[in-house]
N, C-alpha and C positions, 0 to 999 in steps of 0.2 A: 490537103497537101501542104508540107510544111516546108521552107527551104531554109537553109540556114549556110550564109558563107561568113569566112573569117580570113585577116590576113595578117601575121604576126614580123615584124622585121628587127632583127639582130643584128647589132654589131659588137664584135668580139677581140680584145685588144688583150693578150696572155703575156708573160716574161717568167720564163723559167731560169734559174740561177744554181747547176750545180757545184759547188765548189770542190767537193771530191773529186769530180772531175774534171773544171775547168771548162764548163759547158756552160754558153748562154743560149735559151732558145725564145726569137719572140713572133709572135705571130698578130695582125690583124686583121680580120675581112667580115665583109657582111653576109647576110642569110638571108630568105627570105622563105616561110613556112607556112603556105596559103591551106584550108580545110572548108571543106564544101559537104557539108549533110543535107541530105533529101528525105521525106519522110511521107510514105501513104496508106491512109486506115482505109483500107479496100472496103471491110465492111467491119462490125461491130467489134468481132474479136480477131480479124485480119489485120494484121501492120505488114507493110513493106519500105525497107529503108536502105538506102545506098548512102556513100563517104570517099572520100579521099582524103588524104592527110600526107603531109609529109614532114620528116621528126629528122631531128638531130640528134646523136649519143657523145659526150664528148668525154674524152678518157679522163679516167680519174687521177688522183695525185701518186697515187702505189703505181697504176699503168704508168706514168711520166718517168717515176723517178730513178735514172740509169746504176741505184747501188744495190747489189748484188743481195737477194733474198735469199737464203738456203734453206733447203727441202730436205736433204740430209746433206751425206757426208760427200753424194756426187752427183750431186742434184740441187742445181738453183734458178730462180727466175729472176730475170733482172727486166727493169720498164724500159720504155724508149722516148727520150724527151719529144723525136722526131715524127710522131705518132700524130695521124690526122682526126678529126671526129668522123662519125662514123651516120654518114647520112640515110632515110630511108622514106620511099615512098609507097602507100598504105592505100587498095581498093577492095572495101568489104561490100555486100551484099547480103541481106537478113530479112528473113521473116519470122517472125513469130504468129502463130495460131492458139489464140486464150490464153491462158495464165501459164500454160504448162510447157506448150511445145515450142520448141525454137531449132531452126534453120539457119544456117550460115555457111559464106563463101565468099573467100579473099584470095588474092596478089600482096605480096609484098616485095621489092626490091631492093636493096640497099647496099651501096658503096662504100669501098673502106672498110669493109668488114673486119670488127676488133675479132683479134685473137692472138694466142698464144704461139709462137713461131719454134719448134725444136730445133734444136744444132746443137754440134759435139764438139768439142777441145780434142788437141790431137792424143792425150792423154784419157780421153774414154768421158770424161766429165761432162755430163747434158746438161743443158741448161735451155730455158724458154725464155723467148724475149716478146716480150708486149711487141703488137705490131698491126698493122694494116695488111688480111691477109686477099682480101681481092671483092668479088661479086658473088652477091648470093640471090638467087629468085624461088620464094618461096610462094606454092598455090596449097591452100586449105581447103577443106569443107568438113564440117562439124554440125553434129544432131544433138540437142538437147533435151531430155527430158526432165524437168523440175518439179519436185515434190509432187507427183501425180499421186494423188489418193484409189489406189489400188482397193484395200477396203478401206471400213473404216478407223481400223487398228493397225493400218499399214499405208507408208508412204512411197513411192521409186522416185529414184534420182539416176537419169545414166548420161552420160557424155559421151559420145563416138568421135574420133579426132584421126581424119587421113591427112597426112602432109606430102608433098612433093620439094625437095630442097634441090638445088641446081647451085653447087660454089664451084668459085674459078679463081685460080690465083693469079693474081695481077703480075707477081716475079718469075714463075715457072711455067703457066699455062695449064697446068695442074686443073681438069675438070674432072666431079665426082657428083652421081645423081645419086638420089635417096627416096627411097617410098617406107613410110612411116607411119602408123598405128599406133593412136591411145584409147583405152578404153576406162571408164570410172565409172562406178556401181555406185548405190549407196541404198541400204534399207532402214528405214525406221517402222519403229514394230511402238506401241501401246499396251502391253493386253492388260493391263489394270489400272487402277486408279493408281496414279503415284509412282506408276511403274515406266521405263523406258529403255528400249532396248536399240542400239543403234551398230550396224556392221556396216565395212564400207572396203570396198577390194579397186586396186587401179593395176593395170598394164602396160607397159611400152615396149611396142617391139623395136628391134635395132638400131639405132641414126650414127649415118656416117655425115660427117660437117668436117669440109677440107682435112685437115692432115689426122682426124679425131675419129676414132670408131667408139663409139658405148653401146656396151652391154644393153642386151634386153634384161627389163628390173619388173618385178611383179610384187605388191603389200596386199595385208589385208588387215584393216583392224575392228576391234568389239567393242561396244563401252555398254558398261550397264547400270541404270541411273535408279535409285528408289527415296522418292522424299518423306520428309515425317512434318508432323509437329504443323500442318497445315502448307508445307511450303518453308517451312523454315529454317530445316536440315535435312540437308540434301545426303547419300553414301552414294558416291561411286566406284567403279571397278574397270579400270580401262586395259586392254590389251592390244601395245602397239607391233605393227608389225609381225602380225601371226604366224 
């Protein structure tokens, strides 16, 4: 049994200065970012490990900066100097079984949710503004398979990924739930000396995230490797996105 705690403390003292606009923005305050891992070898090739964590994101200098990006001709994004970091609290939960198999199951919560905020000019013109968009509670659980040696001229790799998302808007009250599927393949093949053959296919089906719907996206790609000259010139052949 292994314990491991940590306690990190920030203090954070910012001055933004836009002069285009005539905006001073300053900010200072402390943090405090405690992380607690626990870890137990059940038996030889049994691990079981728990964590907590808690993270800070703080917007970038593009996110901050209140002058006007354009997208096109009626479409721009402009930052928000007024913009908070964007806090989050993290409980995973993992087992791995041998070299190969891996379990996992987490919570996550986090405040201030950065994003992207749409609104229109009364002349039709959208525009997105960097922003604090409210509460998100995300619950995971994920299956790993890692380079299992199927035979001995073939490898599997798969990832399984359920997500539950839960955002809520702090300015409108806007709540939006989401059940979310990843899935990722991947084979490696050998059949000769020198030879290597590698496919790999991923899936996502649809995520809605506050004011945001994406497309479900599906790839698949080839690559096909043959070395010479002992290892010392390689020819490959890669095909992305099949």
């Amino acid at each position: 049994l292994s314990v491991e705690a940590r306690l990190r403390v920030e203090y954070t003292n910012s001055f933004g200065d836009s002069t285009s606009s005539a905006q001073q923005t300053s900010r200072h305050y402390f943090d405090l970012f405690p992380t607690l891992f626990m870890g137990w070898q059940a038996a030889e090739k049994l691990n079981l490990n728990a964590s907590y964590s808690r993270r800070i994101d703080r917007p970038g200098y593009t996110q901050l900066n209140p002058t006007k990006m354009y997208v096109d001709s009626k479409t721009y994004i402009v930052g928000n100097p007024d913009m908070l970091p964007q806090y989050s609290d993290n409980v995973n939960l993992g087992l791995m079984a041998g070299q190969h198999l891996a379990f996992n199951l987490g919570y996550n919560h986090a405040s201030n949710t950065t994003s992207q905020l749409p609104s229109y000019e009364p002349d039709g013109t959208q525009y997105l503004t960097w922003g604090n968009y409210g509460k998100t509670n995300l619950v995971y659980a994920s299956v790993s398979v890692a380079s299992l040696p199927v035979f001995k001229w073939m490898q599997w790799t798969l990832n399984l990924n359920g997500l539950f998302t839960n955002t809520k808007s702090d300015a409108t009250g806007f709540e939006r739930n989401n059940l979310t599927g990843q899935v990722y393949t991947a084979l490696s093949f050998t059949p000769g000396k020198d030879w290597k053959i590698d496919f790999d296919a991923r899936y996502s089906s649809p995520i809605m995230f506050g004011n945001y719907y994406i497309y479900p996206s599906f790839s698949s790609n080839l690559a096909v490797k043959k070395n010479f000259l002992d290892d010392r010139l390689t020819l490959s052949l890669r095909l992305d996105d099949i």
